[in-house]
N, C-alpha and C positions, 0 to 999 in steps of 0.2 A: 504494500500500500504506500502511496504519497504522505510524505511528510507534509508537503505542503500543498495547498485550496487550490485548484484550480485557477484561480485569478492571479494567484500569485507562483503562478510556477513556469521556470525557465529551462532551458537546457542542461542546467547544472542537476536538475534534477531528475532528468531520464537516466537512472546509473546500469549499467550494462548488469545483466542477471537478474535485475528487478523482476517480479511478475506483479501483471496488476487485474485484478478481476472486477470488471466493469459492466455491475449489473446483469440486468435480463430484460427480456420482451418477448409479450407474444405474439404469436403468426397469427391473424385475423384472415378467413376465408374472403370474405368481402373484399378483402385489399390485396389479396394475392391474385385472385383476377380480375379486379381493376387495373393493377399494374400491372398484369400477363397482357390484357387487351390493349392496354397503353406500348408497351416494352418487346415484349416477348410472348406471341400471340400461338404458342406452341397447346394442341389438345390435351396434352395432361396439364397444362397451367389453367386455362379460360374454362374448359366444361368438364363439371365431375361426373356428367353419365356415363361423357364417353372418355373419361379418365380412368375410368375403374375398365375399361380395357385394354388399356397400354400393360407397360409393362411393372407400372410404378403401383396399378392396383388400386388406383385413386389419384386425386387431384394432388398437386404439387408443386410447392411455389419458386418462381422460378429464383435462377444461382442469382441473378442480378438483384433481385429483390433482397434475397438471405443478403447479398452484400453491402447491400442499402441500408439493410433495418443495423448489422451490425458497426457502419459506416455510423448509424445515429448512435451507440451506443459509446463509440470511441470518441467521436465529435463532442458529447454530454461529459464525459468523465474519464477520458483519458489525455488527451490534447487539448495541452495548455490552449486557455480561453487569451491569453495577453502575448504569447511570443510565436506563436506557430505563424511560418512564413512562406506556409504551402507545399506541395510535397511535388517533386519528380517524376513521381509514380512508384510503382511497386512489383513483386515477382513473386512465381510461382501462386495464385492463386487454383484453389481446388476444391469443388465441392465433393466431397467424400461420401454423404450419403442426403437422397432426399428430406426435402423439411416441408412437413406437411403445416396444413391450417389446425392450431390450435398446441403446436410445438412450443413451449415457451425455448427460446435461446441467451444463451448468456454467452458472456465474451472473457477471454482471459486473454492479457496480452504481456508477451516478455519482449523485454530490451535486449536486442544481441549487440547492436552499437551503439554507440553514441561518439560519435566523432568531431572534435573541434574544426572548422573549417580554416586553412590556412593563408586563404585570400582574402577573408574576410572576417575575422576576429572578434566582429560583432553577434556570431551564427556559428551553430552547428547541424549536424548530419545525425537522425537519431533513426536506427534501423530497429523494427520492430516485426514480433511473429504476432497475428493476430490467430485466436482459436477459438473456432465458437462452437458450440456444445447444445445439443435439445436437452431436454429434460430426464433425459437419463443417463446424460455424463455422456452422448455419444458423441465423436466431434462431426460435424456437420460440413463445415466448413474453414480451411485456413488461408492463409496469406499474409506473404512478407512485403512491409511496405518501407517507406523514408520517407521522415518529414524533416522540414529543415524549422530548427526550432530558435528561436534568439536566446542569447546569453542573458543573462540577470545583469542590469546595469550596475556599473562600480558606482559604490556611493552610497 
C-alpha cells in the first residue's frame, strides 16, 4: 500500500517491488453490451441467446471493456492524481480467461521499474504489471504498462 494520498504522491513513490491492490468493480450486463455494440460488436458480446452458442456458453464482455473498467480502477487509486504525465503505452497485454456480467474484478498492480529519467530530471519512467482477478482469485486479465510520473518538487 501507498504511504502516501493520492494527491500527494510523486515518482519517488512508485518503489520497485511494491504491490498495490486497487479495489474492485463489477461487470454490469447492460454495459457490457452497450459497449460491445459501441466497440466490439462480436455475438458473444451484444446477444446472450445467441451467446450461449458460441463457445464461451454465454455472453461475455469484451477484453476492451475488462480493460477499460480496470483502466478506471488504476486511474481512481493507483496513479498519482498531481504528477502522472501520461504514458507511452504498454506490453504484452492478455486476456487469460472470459469475464462475464456480474464478475466482480479487482486489480493488483506491482512496480517492476521505476526509472529516473536522464534528460529530464524533473520525471520518471514507472513500469508496472497490472493483474486483474474475478471473484475467485482467477486472473482474468494482465498487462504491462509505463507511465511517466513527475518527481516530488524540492522544497
Amino acid at each position: 500500500m501507498f504511504n502516501t494520498p493520492i494527491n500527494d504522491r510523486y515518482f519517488e513513490d512508485y518503489v520497485e517491488g511494491d504491490i498495490h491492490c486497487c479495489g474492485s468493480i463489477t461487470v454490469d450486463a447492460d454495459k457490457v453490451i452497450a459497449f460491445a455494440k459501441r466497440f466490439d460488436p462480436q455475438i458473444f458480446h451484444v446477444d446472450p441467446d445467441a451467446a450461449k452458442l458460441t463457445r464461451f456458453g454465454g455472453l461475455i464482455a469484451s477484453g476492451w471493456h475488462t480493460a477499460a473498467l480496470s483502466m478506471r480502477l488504476f486511474a481512481d487509486q493507483y496513479l498519482t492524481h498531481v504528477a502522472s504525465l501520461a504514458s507511452p503505452g504498454g506490453d504484452e497485454l492478455r486476456w487469460v480467461r472470459p469475464v462475464r456480467p456480474g464478475d466482480t474484478l479487482s486489480l493488483r498492480v506491482t512496480v517492476l521499474k521505476a526509472v529516473p529519467s536522464k534528460s529530464k530530471p524533473d520525471r520518471g519512467a514507472v513500469t508496472s504489471l497490472m493483474e486483474v482477478f474475478n471473484q475467485a482469485n482467477e486472473a482474468v486479465m494482465t498487462f504491462k504498462c509505463v507511465n511517466i510520473i513527475g518527481r516530488r518538487p524540492l522544497g
